[in-house]
C-alpha positions in Angstrom: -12.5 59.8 -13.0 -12.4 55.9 -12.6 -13.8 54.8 -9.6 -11.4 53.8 -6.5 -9.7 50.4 -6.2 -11.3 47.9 -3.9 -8.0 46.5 -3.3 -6.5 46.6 0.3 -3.0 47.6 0.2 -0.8 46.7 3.0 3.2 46.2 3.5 4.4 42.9 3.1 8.8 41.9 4.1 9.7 38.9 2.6 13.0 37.4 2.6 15.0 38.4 -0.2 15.5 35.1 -1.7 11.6 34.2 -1.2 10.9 37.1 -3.2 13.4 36.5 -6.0 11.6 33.2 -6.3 8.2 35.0 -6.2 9.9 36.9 -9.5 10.8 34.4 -11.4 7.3 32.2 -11.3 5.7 35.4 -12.0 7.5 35.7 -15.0 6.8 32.0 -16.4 3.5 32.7 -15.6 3.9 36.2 -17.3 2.3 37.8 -14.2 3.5 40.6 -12.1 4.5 39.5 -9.0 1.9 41.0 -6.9 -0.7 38.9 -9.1 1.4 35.8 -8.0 0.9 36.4 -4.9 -2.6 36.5 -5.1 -3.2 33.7 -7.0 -0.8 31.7 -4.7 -2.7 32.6 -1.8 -6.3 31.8 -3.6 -4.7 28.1 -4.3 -3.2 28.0 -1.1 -7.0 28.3 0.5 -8.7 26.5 -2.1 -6.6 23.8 -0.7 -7.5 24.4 2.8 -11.3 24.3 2.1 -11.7 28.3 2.4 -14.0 29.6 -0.4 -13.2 33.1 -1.6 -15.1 35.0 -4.3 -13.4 35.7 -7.1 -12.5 39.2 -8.0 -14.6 40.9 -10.1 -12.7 41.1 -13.8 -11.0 44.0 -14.9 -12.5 45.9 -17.8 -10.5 46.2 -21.0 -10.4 48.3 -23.9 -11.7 51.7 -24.3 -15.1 53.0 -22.1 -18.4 52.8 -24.1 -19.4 56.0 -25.6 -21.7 58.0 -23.7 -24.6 59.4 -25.5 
């Protein structure tokens, strides 16, 4: 069983039009739009001077065979 995200989930309302705007840069960027949020928010604080640590990549492909 993979381990458990370290992701905190939490609701977020946005206006319908902000979100339909949200859509379509996430799909020029071919992102889903909760990854465009994210990134937005990690420029938006890279602007402001607040370091954050980037996210530990996800691993692809299949899981090494154990022996």
């Amino acid at each position: 069983m993979p381990p458990p995200t370290a992701r905190k989930a939490f609701p977020l309302r946005l206006d319908p039009a902000l979100y339909a705007a949200l859509e379509r840069s996430a799909a020029g960027d071919l992102r889903s739009v909760n990854v465009q949020i994210e990134v937005l928010l990690r420029e938006a604080l890279a602007r402001r001077g607040t370091k954050v640590a980037l996210p530990e990549p996800v691993r692809r492909g299949r899981p090494p065979k154990e022996t």
